[in-house]
TORNULO-553192 format. One line per 2 residues: number of its first residue (from 1); their letters; for each residue x, y, z of N, C-alpha, C, O. Coordinates in steps of 0.2 Angstrom, whole numbers. Atoms other than C-alpha are relative to their C-alpha. Layout:
BEGIN
NUM = a = X,Y,Z,X,Y,Z,X,Y,Z,X,Y,Z ~ ...
This chain:
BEGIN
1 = xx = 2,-4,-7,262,414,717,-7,3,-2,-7,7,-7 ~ 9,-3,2,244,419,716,1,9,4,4,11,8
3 = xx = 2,-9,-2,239,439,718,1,3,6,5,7,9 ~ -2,-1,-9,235,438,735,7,-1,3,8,5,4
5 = xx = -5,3,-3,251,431,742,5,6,-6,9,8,-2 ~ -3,-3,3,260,443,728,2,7,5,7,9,7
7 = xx = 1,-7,-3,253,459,736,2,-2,9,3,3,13 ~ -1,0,-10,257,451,757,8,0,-1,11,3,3
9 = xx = -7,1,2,275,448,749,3,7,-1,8,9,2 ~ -3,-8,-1,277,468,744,-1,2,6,3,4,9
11 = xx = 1,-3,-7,269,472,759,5,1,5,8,6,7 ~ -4,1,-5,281,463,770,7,4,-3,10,8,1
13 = xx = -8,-2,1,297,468,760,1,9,1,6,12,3 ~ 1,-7,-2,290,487,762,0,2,6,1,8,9
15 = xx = -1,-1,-11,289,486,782,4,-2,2,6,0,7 ~ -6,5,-4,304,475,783,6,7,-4,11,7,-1
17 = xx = -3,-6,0,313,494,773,0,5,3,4,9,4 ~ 4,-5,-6,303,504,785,4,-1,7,7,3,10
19 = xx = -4,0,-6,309,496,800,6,1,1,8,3,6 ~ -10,-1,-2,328,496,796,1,6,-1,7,7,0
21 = xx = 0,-7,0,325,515,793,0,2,5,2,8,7 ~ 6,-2,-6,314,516,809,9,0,6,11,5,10
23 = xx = -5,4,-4,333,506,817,5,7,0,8,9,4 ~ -8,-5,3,345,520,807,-3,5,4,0,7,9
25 = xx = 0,-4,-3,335,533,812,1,1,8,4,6,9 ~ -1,2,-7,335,528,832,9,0,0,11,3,6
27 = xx = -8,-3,0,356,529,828,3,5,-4,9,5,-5 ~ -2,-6,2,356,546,822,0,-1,-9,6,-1,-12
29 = xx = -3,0,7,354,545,802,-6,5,-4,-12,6,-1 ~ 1,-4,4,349,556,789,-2,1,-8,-4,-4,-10
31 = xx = 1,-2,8,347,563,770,4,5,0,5,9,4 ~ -5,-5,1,360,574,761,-4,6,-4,-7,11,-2
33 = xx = 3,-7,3,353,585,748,-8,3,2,-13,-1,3 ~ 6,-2,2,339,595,749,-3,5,-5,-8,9,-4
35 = xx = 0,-1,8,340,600,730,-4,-6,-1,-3,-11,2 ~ 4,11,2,329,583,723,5,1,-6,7,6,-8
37 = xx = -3,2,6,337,576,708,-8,-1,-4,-13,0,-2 ~ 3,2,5,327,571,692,-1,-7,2,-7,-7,1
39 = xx = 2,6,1,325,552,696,-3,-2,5,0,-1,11 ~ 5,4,-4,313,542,703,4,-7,0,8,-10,-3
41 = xx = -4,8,0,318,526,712,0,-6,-5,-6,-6,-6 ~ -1,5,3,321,510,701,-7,-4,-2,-10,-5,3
43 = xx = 8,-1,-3,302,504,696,0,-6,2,5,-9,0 ~ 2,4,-4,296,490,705,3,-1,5,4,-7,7
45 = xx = -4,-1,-7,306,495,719,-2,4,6,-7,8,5 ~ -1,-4,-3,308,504,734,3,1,2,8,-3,-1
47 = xx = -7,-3,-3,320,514,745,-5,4,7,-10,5,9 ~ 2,-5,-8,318,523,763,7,4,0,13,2,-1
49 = xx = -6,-7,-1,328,540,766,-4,0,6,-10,1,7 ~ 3,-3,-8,330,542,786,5,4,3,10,1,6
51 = xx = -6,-2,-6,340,554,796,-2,5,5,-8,4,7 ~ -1,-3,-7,343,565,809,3,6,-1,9,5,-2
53 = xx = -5,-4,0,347,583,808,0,5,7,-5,6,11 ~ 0,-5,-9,352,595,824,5,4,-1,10,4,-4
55 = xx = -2,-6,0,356,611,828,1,3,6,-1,-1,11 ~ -1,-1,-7,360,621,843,-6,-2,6,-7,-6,11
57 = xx = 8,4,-3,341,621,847,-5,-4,-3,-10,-3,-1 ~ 5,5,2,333,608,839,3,-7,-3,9,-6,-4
59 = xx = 3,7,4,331,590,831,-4,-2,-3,-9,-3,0 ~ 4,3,5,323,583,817,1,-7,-2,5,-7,-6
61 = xx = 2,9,4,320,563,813,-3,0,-5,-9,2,-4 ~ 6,2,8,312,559,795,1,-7,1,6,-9,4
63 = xx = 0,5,5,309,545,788,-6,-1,-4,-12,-2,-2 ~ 3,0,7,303,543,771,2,-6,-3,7,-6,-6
65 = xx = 0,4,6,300,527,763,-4,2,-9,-9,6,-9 ~ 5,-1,4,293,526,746,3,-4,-7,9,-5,-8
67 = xx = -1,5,5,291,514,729,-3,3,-6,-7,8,-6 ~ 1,-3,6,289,516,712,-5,-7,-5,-2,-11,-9
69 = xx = 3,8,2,276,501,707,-4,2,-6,-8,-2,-8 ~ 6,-3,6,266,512,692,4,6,-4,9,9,-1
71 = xx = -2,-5,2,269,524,679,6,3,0,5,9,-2 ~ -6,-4,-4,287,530,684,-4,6,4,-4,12,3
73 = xx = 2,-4,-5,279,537,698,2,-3,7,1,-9,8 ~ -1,1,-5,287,538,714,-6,2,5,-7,7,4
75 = xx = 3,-2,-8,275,539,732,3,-2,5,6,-8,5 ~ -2,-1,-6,281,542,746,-5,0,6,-10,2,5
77 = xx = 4,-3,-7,274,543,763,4,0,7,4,-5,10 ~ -4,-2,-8,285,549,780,-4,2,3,-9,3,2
79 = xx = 0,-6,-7,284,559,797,8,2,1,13,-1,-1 ~ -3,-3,-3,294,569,805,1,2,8,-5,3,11
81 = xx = 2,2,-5,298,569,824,6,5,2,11,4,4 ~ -6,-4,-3,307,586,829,-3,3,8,-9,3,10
83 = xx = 0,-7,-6,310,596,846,3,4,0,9,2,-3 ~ -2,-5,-1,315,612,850,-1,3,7,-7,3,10
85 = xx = -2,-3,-7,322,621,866,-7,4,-1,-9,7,-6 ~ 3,-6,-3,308,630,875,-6,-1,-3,-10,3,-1
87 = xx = 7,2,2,293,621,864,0,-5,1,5,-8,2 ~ 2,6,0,284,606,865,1,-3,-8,0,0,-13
89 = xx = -1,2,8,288,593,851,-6,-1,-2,-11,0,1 ~ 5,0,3,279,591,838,0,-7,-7,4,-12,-5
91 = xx = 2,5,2,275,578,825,-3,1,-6,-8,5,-5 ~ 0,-2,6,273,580,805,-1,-8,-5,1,-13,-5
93 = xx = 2,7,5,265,569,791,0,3,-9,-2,8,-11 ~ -3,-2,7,274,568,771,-6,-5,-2,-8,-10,0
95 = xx = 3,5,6,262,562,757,3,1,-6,0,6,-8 ~ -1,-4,7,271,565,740,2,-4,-4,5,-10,-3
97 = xx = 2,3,6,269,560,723,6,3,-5,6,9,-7 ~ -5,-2,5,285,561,710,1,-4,-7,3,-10,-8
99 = xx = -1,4,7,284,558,692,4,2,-5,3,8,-7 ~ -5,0,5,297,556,681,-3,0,-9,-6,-4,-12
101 = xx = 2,1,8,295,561,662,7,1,-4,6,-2,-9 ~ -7,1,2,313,563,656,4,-5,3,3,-5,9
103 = xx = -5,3,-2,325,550,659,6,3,1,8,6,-4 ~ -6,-1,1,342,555,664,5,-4,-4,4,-10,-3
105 = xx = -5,5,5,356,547,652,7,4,1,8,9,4 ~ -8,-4,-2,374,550,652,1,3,-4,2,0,-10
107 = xx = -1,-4,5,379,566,644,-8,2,-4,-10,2,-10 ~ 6,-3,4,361,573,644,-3,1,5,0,0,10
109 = xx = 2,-3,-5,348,579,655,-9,-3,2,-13,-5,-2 ~ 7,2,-1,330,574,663,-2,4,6,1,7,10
111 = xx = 1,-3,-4,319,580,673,-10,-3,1,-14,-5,-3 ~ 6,1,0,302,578,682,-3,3,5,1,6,7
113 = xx = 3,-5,-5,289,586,695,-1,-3,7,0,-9,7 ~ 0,2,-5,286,582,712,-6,5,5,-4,11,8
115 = xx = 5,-2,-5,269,586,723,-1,-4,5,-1,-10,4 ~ 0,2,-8,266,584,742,-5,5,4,-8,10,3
117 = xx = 3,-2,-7,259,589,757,5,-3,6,8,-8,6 ~ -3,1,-6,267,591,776,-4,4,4,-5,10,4
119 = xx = 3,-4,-4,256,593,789,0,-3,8,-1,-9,10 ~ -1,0,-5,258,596,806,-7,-5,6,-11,-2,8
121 = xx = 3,1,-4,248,582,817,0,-3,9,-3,-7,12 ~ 2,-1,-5,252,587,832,-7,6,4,-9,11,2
123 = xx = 4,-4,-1,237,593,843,2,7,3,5,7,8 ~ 0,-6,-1,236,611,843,-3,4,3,-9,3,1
125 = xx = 4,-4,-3,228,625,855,-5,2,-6,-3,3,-11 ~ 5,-1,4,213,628,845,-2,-3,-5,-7,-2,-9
127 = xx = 1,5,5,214,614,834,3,3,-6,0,0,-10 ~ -4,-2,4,224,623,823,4,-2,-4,10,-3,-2
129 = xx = -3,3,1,229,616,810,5,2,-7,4,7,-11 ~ -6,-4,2,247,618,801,4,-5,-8,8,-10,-9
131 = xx = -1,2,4,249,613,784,3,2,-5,1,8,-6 ~ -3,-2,5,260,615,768,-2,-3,-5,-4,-8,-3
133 = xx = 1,3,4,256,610,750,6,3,-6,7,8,-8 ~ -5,-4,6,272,611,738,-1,-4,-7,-4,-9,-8
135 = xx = -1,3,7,275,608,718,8,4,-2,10,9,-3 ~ -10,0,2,295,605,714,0,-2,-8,-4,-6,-10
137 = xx = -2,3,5,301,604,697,9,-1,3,12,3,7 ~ -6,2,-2,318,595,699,4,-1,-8,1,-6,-11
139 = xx = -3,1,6,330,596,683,6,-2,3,8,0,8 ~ -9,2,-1,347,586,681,3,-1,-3,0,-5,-7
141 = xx = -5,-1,8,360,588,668,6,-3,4,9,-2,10 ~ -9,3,0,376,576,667,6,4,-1,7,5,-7
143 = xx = -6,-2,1,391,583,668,7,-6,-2,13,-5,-2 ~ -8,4,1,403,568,663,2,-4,6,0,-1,12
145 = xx = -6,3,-4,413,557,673,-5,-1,6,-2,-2,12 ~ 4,3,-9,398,553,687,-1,8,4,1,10,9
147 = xx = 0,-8,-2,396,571,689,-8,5,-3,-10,5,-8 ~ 6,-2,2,379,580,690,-3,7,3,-3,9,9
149 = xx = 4,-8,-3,370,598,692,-9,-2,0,-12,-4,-4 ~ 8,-2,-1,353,599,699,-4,6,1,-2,9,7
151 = xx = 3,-3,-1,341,612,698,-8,0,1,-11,-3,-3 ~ 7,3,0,324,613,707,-3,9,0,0,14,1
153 = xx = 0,-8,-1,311,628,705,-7,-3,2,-10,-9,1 ~ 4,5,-2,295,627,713,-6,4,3,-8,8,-1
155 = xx = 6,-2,-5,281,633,725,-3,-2,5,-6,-7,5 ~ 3,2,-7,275,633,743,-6,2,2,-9,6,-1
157 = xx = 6,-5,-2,260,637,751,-4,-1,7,-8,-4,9 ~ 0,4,-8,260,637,770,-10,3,1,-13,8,0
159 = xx = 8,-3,-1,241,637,775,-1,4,7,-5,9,7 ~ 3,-2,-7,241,641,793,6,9,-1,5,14,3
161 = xx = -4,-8,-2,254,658,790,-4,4,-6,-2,10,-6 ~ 4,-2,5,242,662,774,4,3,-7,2,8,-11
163 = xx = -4,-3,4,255,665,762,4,-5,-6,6,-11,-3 ~ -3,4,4,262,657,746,8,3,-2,10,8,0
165 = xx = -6,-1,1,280,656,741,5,-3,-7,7,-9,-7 ~ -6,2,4,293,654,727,3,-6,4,3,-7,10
167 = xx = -7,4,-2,307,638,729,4,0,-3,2,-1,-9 ~ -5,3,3,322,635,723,6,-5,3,7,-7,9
169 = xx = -8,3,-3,339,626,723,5,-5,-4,5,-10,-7 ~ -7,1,5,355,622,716,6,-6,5,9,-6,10
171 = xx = -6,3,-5,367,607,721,2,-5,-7,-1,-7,-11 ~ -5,5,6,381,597,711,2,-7,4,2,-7,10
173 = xx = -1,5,-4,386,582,716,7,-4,-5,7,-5,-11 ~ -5,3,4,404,572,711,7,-4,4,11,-3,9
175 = xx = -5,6,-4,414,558,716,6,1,2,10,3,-2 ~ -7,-1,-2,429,558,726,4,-7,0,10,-9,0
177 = xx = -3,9,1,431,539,724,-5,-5,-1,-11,-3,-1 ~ 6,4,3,422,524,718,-6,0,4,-11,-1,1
179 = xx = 7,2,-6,411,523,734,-2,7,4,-7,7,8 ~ 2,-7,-3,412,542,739,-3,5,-3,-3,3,-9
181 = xx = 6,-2,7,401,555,731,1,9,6,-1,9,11 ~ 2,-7,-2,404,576,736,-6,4,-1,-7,4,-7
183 = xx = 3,-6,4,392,588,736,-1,7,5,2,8,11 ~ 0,-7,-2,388,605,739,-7,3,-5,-9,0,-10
185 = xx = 6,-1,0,372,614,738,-2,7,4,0,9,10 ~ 3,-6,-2,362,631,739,-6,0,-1,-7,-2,-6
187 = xx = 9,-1,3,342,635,740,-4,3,5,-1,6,9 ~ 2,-5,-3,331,644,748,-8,2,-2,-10,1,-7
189 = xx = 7,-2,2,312,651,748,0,6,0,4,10,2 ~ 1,-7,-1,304,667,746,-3,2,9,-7,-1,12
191 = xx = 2,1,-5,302,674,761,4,0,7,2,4,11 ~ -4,5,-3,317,664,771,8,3,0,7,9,-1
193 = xx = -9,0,-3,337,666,774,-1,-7,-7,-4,-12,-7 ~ -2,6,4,344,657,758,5,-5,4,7,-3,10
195 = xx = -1,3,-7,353,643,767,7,-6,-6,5,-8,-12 ~ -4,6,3,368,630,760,4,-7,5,5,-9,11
197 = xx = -1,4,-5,374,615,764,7,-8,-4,6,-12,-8 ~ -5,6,4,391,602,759,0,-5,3,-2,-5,9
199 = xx = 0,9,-3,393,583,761,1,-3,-2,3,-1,-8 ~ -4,5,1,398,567,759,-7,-6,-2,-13,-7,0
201 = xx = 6,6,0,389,551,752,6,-4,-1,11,-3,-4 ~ -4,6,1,397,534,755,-5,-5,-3,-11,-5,-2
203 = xx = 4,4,5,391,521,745,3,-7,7,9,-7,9 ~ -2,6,-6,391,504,761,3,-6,-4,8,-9,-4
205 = xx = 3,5,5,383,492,748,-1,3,-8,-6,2,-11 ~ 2,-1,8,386,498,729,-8,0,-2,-10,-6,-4
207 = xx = 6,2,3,367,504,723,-5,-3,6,-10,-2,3 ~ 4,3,-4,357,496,740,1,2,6,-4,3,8
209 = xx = -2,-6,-7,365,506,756,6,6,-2,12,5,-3 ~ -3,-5,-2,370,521,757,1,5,7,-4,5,11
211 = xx = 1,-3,-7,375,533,772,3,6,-1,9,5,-3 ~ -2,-5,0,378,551,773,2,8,3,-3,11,1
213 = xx = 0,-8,-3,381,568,780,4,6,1,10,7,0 ~ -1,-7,3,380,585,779,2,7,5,1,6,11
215 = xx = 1,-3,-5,384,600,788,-1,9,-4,3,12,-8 ~ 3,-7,2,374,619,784,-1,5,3,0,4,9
217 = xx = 1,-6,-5,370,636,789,-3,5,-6,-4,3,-12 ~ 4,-3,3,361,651,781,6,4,-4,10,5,0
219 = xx = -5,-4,1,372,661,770,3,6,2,10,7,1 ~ 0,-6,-3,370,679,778,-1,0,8,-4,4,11
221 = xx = -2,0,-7,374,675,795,-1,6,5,-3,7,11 ~ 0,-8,-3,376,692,800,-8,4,1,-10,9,5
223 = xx = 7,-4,2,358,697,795,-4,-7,6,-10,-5,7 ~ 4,3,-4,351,681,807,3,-1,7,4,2,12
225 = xx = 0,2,-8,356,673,822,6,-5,1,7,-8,7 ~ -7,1,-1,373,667,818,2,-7,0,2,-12,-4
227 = xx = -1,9,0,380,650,824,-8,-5,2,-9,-11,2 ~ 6,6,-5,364,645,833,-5,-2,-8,-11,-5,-8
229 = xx = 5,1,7,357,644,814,3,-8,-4,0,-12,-7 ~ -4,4,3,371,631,808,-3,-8,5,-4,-9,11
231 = xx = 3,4,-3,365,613,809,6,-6,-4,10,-4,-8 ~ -4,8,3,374,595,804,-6,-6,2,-9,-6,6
233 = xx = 4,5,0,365,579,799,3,-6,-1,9,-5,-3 ~ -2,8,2,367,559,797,-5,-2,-3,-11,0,-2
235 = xx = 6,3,1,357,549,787,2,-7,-5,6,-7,-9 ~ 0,5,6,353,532,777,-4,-2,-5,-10,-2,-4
237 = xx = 4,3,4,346,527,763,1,-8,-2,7,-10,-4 ~ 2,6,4,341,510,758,-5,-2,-6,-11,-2,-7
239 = xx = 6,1,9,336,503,738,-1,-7,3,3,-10,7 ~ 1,7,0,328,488,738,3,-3,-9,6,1,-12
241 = xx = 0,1,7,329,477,720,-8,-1,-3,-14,0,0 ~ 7,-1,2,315,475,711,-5,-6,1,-4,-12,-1
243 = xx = 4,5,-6,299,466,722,-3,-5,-5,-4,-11,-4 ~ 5,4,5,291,460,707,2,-3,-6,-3,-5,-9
C-alpha cells in the first residue's frame, strides 16, 4: 500500500471512531473519571471518549477522540456542547497533548504529563474571549488483582477570569467482575468546591467498547447550593486496534 493510500486509510478509520462517538453521544453517553490515569492509548491507535453529563440545570456533550501515532504521545482534539437554564448555549474546543514516560507494569507504578487548551468558541458580546490553558501530571500505582490508584497534580489558568489555579485528584478504580470495573473519585481546584464522584465501567467488547456511568456532587453541600449541584453522566468509549 503506497503512503498516500496509507495516510486516506488512517483518516478514514479516525472519522469512522468519531462518528460512532458523534451516534453515542446523541444517546446520552459519557466518561467516568475525571482523575486521568498514567496511560496513553495503545500506540498506532486510537480511541474516542463521548458522554453526556446533567444536572438539575445544565448539560454537557463531549467528545473527545484521540490517537497515539508518535512518540508515546497521545493528541486529542474534542468539543463540548453544553446548556444551561436561563443562558444561551455555548460551544467549547479541547486540544490536548499527553506524553507517557513511565509505563505502567503490574505491581508498579508510571506516570506522565498531559497539556491542553479549552476555549470557549462561542461568539461573545464583546468578542470576548474564554480560554483555559492546563498542565496535568497523572500518576498510577497498581494495587494487585486489576486494582489501581490515581493521583493527578496540576495547574489551570482561566484567561478571561485572570487567575491561575492549583489541580488535583484522587480516584481508584477495581473490578467487581471480569467485565465490571468500580470506581470512586475525589478532586478539586483552588479556588472551587472540591467535588466527588462513584461509578461503574462495563467492559461490552473486552479492551475495544466500553460504557459507563457516574453519578457526583460537590462534598460540602451545605456550604453551596445543595441538590441542584449533584449531577449523573453516561458515556462511551471506543479503542481502536492498531491502524498501522
Amino acid at each position: 500500500m503506497s503512503d498516500t493510500l496509507l495516510k486516506i486509510s488512517k483518516l478514514l478509520t479516525a472519522m469512522l471512531i468519531a462518528l460512532m462517538s458523534l451516534i453515542a453521544t446523541q444517546a446520552d453517553a459519557a466518561r467516568p473519571l475525571n482523575t486521568d490515569d498514567a496511560n496513553v492509548v495503545d500506540p498506532k491507535s486510537c480511541q474516542d471518549e463521548s458522554w453526556v453529563k446533567k444536572s438539575k440545570s445544565s448539560i454537557e456533550r463531549w467528545i473527545v477522540p484521540g490517537c497515539n501515532f508518535f512518540a508515546d504521545t497521545e493528541i486529542s482534539l474534542g468539543a463540548n456542547f453544553q446548556s444551561e437554564t436561563g443562558l444561551e448555549s455555548s460551544r467549547y474546543q479541547l486540544m490536548q497533548a499527553k506524553k507517557r514516560w513511565r509505563v505502567l507494569e503490574p505491581g508498579d507504578w508510571g506516570f506522565s504529563t498531559t497539556l491542553g487548551t479549552l476555549r470557549n468558541t462561542t461568539q461573545l458580546p464583546g468578542n470576548v474571549e474564554v480560554r483555559d490553558v492546563y498542565l496535568n501530571v497523572p500518576i498510577t500505582t497498581s494495587l494487585g488483582q486489576d486494582r489501581f490508584l490515581h493521583l493527578n497534580v496540576g495547574w489551570v489558568k482561566h484567561k478571561v477570569l485572570g487567575y491561575g489555579a492549583k489541580t488535583w485528584g484522587m480516584g481508584v478504580e477495581a473490578p467487581l467482575s471480569t467485565r465490571v470495573i468500580g470506581i470512586l473519585e475525589t478532586y478539586g481546584e483552588g479556588k472551587q468546591a472540591t467535588k466527588y464522584q462513584v461509578g461503574l465501567r462495563f467492559w461490552v467488547i473486552p479492551q475495544r467498547v466500553q460504557i459507563d456511568t457516574t453519578l457526583g456532587n460537590v462534598l460540602n453541600v451545605s456550604s453551596h447550593t445543595g441538590p441542584t449541584q449533584r449531577w449523573f453522566s453516561v458515556g462511551l468509549r471506543l479503542l481502536s486496534p492498531a491502524l498501522y
